[in-house]
HTML snippet that shows the backbone in 3Dmol.js (N, CA, C, O; Angstrom):
<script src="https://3Dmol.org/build/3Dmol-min.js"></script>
<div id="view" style="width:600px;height:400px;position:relative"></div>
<script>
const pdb = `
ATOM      1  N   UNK A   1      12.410  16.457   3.748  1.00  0.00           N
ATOM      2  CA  UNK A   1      12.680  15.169   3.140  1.00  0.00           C
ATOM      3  C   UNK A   1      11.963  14.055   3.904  1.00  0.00           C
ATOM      4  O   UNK A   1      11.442  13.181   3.211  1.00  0.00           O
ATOM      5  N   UNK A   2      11.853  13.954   5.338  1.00  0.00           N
ATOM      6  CA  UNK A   2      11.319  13.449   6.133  1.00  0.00           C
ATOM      7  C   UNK A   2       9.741  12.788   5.471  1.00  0.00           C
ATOM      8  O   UNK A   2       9.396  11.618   5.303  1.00  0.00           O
ATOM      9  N   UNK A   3       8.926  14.233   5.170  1.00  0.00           N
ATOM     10  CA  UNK A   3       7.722  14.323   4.704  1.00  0.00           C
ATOM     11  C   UNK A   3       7.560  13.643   3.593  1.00  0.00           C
ATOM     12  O   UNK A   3       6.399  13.271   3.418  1.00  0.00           O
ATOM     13  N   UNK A   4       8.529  13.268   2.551  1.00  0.00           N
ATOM     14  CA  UNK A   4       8.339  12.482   1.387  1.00  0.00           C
ATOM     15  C   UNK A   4       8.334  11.153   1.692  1.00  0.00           C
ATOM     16  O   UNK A   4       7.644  10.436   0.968  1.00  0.00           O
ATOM     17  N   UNK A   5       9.162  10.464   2.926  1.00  0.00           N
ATOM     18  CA  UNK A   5       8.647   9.213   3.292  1.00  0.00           C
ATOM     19  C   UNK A   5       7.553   9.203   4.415  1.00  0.00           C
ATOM     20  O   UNK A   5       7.121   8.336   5.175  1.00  0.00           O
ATOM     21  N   UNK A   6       7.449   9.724   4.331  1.00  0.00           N
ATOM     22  CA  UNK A   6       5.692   9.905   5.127  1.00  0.00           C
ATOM     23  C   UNK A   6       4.674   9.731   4.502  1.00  0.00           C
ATOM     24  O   UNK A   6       3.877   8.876   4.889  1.00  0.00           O
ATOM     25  N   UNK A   7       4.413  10.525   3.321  1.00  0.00           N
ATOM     26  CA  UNK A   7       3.789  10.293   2.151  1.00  0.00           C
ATOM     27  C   UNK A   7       3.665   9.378   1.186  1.00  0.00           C
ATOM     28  O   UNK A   7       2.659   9.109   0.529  1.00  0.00           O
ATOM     29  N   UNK A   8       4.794   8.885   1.129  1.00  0.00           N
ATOM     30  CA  UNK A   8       4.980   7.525   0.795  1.00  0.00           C
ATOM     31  C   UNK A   8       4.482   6.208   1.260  1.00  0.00           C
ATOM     32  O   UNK A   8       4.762   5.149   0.698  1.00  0.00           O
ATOM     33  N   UNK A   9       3.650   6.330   2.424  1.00  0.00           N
ATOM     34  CA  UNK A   9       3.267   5.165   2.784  1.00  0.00           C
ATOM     35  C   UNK A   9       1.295   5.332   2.301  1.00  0.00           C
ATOM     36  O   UNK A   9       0.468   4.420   2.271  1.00  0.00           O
ATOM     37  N   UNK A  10       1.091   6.777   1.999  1.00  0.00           N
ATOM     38  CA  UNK A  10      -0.575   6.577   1.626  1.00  0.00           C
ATOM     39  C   UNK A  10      -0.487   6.110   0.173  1.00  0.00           C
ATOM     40  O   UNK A  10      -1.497   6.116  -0.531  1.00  0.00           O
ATOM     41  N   UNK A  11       0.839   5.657  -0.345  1.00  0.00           N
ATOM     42  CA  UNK A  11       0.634   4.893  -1.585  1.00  0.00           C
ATOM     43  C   UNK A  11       0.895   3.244  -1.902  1.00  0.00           C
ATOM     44  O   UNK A  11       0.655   2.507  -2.858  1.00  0.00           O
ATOM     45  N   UNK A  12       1.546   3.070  -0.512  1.00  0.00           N
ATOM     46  CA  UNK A  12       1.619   1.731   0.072  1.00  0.00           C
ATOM     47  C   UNK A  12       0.791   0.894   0.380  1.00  0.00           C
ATOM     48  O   UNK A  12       0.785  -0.304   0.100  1.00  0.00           O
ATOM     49  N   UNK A  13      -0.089   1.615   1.088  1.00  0.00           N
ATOM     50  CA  UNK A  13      -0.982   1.388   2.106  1.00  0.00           C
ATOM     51  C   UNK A  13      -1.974   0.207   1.044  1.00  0.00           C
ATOM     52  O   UNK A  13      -2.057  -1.021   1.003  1.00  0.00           O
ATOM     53  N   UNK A  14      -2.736   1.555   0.134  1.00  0.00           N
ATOM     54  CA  UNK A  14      -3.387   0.761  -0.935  1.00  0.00           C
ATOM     55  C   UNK A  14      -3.126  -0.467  -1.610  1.00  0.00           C
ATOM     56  O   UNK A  14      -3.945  -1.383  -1.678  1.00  0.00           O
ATOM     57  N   UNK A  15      -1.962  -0.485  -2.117  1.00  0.00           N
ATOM     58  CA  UNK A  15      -1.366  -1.509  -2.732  1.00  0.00           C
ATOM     59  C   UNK A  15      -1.591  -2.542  -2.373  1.00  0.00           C
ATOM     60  O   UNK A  15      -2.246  -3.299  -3.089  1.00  0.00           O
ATOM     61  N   UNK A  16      -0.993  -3.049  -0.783  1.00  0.00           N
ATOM     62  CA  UNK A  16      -0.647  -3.584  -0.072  1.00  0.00           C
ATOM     63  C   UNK A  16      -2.077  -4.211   0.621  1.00  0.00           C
ATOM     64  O   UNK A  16      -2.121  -5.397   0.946  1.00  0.00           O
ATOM     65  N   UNK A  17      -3.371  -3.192   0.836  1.00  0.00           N
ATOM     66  CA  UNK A  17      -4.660  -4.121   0.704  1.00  0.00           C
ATOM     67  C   UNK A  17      -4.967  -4.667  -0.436  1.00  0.00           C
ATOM     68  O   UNK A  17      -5.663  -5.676  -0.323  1.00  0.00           O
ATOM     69  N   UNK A  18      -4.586  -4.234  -1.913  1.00  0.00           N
ATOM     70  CA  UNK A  18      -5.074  -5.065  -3.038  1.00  0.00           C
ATOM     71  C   UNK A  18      -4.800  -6.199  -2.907  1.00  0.00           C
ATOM     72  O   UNK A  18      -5.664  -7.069  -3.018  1.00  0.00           O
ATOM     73  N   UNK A  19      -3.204  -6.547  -2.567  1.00  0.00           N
ATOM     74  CA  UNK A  19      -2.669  -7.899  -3.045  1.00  0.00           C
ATOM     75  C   UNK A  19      -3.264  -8.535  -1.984  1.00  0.00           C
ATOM     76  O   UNK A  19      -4.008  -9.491  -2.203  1.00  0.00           O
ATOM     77  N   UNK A  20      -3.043  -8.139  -0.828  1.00  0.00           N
ATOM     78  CA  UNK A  20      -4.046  -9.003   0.078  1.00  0.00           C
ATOM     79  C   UNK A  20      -5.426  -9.725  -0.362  1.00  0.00           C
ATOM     80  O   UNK A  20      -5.740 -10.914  -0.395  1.00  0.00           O
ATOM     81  N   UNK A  21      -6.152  -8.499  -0.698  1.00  0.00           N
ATOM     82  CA  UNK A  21      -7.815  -9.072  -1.537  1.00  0.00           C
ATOM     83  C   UNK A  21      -7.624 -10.080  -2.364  1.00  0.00           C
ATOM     84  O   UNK A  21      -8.246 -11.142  -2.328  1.00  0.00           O
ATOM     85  N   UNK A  22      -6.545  -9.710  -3.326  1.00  0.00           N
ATOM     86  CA  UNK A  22      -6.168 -10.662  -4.283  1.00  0.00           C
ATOM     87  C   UNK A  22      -5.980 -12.526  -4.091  1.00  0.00           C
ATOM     88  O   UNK A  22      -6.447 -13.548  -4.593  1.00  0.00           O
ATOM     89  N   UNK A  23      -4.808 -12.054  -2.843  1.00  0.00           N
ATOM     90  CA  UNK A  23      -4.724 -13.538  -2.143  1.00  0.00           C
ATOM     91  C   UNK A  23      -5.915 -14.639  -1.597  1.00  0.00           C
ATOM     92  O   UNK A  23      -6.074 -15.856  -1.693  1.00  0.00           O
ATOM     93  N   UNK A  24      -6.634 -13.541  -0.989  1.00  0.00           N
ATOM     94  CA  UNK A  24      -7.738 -14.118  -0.684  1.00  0.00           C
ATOM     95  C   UNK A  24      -9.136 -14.377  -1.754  1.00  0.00           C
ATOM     96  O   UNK A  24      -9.908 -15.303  -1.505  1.00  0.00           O
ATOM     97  N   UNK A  25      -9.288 -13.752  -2.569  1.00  0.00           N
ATOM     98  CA  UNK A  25      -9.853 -14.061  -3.754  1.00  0.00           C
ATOM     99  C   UNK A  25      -8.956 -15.439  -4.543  1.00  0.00           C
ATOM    100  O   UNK A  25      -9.646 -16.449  -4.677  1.00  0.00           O
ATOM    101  N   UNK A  26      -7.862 -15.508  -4.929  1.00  0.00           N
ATOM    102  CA  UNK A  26      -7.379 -16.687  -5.113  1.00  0.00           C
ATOM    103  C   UNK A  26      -7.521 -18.095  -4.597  1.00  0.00           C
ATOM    104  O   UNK A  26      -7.712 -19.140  -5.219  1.00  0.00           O
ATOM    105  N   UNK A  27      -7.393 -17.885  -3.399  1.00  0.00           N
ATOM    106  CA  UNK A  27      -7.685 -18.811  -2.176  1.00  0.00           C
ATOM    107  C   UNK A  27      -9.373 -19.515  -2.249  1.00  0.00           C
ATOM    108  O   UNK A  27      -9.789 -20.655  -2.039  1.00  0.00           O
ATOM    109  N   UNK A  28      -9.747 -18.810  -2.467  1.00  0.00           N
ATOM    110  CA  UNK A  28     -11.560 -19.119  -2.803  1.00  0.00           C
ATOM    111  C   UNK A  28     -11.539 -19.810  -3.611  1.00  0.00           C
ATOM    112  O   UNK A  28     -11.649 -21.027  -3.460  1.00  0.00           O
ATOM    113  N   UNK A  29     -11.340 -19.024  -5.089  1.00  0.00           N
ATOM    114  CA  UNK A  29     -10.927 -19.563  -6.645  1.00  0.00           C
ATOM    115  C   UNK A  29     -10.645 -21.111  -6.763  1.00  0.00           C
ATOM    116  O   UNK A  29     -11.253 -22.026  -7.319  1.00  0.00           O
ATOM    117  N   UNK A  30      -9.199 -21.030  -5.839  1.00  0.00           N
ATOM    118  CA  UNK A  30      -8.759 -22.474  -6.181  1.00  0.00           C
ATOM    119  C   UNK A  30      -9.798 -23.507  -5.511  1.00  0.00           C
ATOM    120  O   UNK A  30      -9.775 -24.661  -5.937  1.00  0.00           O
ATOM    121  N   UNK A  31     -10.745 -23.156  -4.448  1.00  0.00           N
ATOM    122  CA  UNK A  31     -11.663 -24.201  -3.827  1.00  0.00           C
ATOM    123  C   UNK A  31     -12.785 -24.183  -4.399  1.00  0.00           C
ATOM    124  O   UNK A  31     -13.785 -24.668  -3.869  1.00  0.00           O
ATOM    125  N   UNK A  32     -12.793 -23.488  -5.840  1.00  0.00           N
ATOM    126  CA  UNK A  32     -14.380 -23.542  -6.297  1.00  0.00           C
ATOM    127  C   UNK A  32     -14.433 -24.936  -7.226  1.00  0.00           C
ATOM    128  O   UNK A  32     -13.431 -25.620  -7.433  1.00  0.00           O
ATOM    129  N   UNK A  33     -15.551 -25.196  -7.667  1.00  0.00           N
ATOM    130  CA  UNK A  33     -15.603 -26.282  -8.455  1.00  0.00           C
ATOM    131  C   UNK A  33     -15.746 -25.811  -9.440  1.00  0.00           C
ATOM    132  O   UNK A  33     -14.860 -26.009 -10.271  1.00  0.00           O
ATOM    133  N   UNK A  34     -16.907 -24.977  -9.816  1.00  0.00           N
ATOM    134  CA  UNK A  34     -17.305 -24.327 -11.177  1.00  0.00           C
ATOM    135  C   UNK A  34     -16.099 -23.560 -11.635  1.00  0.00           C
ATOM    136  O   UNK A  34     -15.415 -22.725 -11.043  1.00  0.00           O
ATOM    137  N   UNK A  35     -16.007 -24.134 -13.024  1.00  0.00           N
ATOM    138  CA  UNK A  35     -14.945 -24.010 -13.898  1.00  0.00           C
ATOM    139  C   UNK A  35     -15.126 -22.209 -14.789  1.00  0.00           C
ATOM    140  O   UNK A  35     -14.338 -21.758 -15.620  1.00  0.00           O
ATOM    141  N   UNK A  36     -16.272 -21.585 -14.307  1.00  0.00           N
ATOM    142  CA  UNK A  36     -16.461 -20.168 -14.755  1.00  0.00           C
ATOM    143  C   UNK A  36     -16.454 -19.319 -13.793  1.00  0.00           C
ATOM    144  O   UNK A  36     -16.361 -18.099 -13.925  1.00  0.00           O
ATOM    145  N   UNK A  37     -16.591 -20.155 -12.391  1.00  0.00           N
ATOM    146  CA  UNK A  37     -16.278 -19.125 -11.372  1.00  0.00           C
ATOM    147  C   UNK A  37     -14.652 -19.064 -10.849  1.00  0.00           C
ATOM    148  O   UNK A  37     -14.074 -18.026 -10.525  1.00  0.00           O
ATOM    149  N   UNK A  38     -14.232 -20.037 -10.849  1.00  0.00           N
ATOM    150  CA  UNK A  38     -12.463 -20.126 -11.027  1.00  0.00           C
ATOM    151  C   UNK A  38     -11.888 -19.232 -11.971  1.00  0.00           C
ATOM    152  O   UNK A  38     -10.757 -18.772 -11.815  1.00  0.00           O
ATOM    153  N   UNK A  39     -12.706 -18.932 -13.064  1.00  0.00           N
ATOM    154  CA  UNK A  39     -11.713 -18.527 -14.230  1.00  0.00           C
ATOM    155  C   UNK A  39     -12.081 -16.857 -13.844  1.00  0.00           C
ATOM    156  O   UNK A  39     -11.194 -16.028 -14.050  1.00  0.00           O
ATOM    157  N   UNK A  40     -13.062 -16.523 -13.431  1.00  0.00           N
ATOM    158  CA  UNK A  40     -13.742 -15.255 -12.830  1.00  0.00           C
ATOM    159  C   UNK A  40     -12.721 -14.818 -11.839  1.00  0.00           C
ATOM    160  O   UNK A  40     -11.995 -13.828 -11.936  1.00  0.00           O
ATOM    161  N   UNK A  41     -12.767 -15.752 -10.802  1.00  0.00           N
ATOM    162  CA  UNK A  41     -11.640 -15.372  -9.748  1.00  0.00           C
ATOM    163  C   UNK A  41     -10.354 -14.653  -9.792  1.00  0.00           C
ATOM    164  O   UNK A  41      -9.976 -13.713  -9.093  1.00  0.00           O
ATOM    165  N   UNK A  42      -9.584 -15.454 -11.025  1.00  0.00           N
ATOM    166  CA  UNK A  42      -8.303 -15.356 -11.517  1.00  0.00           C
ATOM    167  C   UNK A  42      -8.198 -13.798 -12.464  1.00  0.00           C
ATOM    168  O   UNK A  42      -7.345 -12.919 -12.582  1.00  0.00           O
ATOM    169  N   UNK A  43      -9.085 -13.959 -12.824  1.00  0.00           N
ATOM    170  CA  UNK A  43      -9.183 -12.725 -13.890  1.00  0.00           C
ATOM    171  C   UNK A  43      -9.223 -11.801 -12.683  1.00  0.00           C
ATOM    172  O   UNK A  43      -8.390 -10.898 -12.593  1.00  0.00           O
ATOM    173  N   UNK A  44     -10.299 -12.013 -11.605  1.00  0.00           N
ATOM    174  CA  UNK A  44     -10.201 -10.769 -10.193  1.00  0.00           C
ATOM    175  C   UNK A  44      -9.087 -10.371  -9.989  1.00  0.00           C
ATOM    176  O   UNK A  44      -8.651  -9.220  -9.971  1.00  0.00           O
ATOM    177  N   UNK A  45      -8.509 -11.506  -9.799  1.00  0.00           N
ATOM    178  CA  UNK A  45      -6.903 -11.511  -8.521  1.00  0.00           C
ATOM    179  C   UNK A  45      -5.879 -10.861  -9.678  1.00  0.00           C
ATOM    180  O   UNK A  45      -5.046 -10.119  -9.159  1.00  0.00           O
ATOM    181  N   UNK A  46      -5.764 -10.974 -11.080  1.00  0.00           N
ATOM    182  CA  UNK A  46      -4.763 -10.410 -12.045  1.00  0.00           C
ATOM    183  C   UNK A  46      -5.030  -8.885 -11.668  1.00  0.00           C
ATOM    184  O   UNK A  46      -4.212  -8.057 -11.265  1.00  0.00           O
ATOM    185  N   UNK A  47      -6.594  -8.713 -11.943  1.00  0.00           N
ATOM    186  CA  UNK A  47      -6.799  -7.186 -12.108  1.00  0.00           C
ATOM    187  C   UNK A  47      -6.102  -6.371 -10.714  1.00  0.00           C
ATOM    188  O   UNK A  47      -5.305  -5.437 -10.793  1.00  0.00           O
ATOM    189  N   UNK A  48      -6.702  -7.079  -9.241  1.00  0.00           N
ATOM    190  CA  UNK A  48      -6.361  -6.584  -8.400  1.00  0.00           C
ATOM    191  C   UNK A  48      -4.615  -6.035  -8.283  1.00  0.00           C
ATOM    192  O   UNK A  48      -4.253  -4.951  -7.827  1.00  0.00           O
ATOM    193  N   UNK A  49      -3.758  -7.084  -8.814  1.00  0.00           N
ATOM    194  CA  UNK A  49      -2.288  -6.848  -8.941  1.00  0.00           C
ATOM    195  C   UNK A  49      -1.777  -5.877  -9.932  1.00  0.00           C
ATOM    196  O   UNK A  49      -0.640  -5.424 -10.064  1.00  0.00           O
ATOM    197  N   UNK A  50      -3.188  -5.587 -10.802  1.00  0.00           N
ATOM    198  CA  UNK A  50      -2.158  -5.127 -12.078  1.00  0.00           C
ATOM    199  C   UNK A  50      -2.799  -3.450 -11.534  1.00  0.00           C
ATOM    200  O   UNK A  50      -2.465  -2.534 -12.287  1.00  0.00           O
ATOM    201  N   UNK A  51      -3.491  -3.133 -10.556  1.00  0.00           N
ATOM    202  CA  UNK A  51      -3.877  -1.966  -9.707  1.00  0.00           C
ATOM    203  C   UNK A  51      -2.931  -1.245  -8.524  1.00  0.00           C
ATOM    204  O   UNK A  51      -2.620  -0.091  -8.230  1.00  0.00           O
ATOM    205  N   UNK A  52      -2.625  -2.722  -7.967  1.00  0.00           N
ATOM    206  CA  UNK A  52      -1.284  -2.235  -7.472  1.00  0.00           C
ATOM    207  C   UNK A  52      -0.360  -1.853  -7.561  1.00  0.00           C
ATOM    208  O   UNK A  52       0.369  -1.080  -6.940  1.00  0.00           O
ATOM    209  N   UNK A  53      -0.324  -2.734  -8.882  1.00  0.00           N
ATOM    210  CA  UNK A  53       1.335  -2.138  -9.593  1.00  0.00           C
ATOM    211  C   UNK A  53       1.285  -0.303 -10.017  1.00  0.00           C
ATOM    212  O   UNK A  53       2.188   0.521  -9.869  1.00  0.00           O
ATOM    213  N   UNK A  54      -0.077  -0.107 -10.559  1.00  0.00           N
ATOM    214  CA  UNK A  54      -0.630   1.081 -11.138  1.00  0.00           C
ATOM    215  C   UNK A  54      -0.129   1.689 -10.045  1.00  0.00           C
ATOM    216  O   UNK A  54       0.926   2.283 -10.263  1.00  0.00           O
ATOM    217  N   UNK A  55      -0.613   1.745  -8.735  1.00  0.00           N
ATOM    218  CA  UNK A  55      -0.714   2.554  -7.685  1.00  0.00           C
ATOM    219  C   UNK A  55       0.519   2.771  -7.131  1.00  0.00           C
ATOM    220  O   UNK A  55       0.669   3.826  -6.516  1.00  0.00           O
ATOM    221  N   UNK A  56       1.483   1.964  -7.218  1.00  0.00           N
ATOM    222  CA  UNK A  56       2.920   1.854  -6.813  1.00  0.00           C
ATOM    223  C   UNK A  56       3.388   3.002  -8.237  1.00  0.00           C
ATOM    224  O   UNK A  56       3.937   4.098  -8.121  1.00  0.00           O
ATOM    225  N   UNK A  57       3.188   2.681  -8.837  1.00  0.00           N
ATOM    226  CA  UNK A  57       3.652   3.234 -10.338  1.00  0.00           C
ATOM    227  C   UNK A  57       3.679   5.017 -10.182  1.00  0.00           C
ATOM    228  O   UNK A  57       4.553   5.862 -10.374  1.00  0.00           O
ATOM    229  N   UNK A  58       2.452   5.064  -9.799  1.00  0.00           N
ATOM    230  CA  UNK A  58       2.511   6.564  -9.916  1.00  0.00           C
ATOM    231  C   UNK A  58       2.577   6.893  -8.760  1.00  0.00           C
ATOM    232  O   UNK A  58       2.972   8.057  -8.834  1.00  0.00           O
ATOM    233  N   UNK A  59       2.408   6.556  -7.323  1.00  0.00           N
ATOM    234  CA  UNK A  59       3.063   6.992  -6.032  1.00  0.00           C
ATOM    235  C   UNK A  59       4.684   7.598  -6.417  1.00  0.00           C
ATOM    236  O   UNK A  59       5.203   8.674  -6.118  1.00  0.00           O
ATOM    237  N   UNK A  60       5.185   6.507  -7.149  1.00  0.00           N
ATOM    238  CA  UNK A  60       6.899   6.800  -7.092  1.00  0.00           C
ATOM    239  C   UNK A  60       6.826   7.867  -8.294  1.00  0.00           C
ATOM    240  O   UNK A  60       7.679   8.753  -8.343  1.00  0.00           O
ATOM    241  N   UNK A  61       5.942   7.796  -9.137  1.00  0.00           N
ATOM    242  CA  UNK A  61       6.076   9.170 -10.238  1.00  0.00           C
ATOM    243  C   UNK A  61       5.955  10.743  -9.602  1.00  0.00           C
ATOM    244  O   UNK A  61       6.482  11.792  -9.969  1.00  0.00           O
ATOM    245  N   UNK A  62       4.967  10.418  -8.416  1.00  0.00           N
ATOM    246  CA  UNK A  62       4.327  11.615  -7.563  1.00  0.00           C
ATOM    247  C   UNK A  62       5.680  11.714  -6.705  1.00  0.00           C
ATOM    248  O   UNK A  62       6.218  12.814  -6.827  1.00  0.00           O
ATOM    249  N   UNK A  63       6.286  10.902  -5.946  1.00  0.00           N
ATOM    250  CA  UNK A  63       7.335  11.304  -5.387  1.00  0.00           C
ATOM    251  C   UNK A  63       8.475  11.818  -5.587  1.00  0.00           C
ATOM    252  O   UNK A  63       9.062  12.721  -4.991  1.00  0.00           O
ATOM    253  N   UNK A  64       8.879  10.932  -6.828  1.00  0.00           N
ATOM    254  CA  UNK A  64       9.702  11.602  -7.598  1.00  0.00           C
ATOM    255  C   UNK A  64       9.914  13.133  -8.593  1.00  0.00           C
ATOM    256  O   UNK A  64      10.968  13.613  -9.011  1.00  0.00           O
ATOM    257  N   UNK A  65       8.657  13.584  -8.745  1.00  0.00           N
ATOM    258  CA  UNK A  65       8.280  15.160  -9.075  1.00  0.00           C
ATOM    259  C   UNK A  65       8.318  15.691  -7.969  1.00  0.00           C
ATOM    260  O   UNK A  65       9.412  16.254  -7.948  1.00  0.00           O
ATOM    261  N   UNK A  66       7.673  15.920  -6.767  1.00  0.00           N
ATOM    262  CA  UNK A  66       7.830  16.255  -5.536  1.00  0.00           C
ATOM    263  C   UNK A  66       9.572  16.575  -5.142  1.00  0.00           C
ATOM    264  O   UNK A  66      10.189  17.639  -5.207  1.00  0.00           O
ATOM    265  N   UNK A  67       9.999  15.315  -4.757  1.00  0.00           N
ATOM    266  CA  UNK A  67      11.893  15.603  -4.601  1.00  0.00           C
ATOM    267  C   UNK A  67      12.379  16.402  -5.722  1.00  0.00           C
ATOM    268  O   UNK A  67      12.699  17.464  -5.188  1.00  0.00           O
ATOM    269  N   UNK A  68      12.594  16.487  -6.856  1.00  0.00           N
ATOM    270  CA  UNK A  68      12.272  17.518  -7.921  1.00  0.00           C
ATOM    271  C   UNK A  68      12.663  18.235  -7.837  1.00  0.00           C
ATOM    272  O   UNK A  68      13.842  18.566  -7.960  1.00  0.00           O
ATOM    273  N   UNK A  69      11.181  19.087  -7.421  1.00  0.00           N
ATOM    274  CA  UNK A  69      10.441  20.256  -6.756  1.00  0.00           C
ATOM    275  C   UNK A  69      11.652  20.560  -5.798  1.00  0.00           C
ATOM    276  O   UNK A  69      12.577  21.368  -5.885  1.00  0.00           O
ATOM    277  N   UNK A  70      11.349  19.723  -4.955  1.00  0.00           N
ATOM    278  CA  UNK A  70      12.130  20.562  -3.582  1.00  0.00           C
ATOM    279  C   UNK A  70      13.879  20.481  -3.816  1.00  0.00           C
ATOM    280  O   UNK A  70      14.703  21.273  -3.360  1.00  0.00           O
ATOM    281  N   UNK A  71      14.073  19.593  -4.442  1.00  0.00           N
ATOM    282  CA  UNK A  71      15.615  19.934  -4.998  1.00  0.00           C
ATOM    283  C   UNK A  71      16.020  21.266  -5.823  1.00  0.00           C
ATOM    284  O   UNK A  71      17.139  21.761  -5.688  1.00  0.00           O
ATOM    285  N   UNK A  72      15.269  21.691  -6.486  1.00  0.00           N
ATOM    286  CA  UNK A  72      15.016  22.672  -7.292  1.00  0.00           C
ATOM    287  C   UNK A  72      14.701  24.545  -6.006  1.00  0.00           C
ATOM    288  O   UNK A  72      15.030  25.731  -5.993  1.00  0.00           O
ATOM    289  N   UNK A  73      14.065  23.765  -5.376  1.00  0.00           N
ATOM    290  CA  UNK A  73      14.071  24.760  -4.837  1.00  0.00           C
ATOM    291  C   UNK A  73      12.478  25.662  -4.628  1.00  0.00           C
ATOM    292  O   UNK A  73      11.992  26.439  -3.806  1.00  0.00           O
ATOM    293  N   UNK A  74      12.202  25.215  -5.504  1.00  0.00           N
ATOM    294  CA  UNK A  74      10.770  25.956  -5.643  1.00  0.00           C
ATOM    295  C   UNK A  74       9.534  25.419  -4.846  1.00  0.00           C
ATOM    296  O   UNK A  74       8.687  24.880  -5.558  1.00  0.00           O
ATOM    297  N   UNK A  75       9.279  25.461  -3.560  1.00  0.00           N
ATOM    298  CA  UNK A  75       8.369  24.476  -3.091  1.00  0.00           C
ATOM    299  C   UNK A  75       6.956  25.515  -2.886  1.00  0.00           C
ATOM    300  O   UNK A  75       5.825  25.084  -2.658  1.00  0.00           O
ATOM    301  N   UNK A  76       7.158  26.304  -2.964  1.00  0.00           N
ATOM    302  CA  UNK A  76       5.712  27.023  -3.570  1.00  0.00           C
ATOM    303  C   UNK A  76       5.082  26.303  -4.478  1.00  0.00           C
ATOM    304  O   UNK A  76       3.921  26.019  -4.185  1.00  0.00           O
ATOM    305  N   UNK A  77       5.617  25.787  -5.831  1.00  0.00           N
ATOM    306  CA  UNK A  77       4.802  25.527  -6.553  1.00  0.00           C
ATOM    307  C   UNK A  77       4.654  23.694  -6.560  1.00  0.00           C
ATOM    308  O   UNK A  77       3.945  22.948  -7.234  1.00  0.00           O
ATOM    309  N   UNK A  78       5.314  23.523  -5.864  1.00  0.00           N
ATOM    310  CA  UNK A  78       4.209  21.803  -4.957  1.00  0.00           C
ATOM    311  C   UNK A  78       3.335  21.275  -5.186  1.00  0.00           C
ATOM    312  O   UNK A  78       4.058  20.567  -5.887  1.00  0.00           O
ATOM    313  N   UNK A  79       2.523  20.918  -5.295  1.00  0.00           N
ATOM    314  CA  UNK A  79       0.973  20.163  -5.675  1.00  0.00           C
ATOM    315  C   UNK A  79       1.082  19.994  -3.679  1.00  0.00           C
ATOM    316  O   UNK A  79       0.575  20.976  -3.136  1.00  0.00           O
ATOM    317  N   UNK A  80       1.526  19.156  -2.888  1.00  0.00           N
ATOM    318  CA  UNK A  80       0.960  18.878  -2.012  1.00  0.00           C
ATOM    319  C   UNK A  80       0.970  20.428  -0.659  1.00  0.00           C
ATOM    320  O   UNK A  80       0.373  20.673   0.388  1.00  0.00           O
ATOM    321  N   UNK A  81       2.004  21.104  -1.502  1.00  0.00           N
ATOM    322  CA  UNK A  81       1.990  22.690  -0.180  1.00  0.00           C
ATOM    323  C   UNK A  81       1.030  23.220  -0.836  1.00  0.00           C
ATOM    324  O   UNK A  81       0.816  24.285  -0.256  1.00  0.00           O
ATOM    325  N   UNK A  82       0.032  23.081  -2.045  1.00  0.00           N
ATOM    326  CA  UNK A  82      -0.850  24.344  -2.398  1.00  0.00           C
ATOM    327  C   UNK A  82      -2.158  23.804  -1.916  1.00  0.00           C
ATOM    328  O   UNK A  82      -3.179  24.450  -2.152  1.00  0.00           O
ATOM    329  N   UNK A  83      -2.210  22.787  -1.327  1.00  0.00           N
ATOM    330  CA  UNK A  83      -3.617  21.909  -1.078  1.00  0.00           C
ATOM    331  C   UNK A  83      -4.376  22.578   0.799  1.00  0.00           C
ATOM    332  O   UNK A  83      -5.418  22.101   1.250  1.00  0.00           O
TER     333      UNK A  83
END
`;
const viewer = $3Dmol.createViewer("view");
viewer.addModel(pdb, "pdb");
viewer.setStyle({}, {cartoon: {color: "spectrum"}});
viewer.zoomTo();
viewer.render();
</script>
């Protein structure tokens, strides 16, 4: 069980640099003048969040099949013990 929050953080990890990028892409954005590079920015910084969310999304889908698995009993057939 240990190992499932262990694993849990290489889906964090990612996330957690997007929104960062994001912030800082925003941060630019709002100091630009050009009214097509602002709107460029914003569209960046949405996408970057709506990646994270993705990545959070299916980390907890992957974890949650995993606990599953090992609740069940069957950890032979694992995705991360057959690798």
């Amino acid at each position: 069980m240990c190992a499932l929050k262990f694993i849990s953080i290489f889906w964090v990890v990612p996330a957690m640099m997007m929104v960062t990028v994001s912030f800082f892409v925003l941060v630019i954005a709002h100091k630009l003048d050009a009214k097509n590079l602002k709107t460029f920015g914003y569209i960046i910084a949405v996408l970057l969040w709506l990646s994270a969310a993705l990545v959070l999304c299916k980390g907890r889908h992957h974890m949650m099949a995993m606990h599953d698995m090992m609740k069940e009993g069957s950890q032979a057939q694992c995705p991360m013990m057959n690798r």
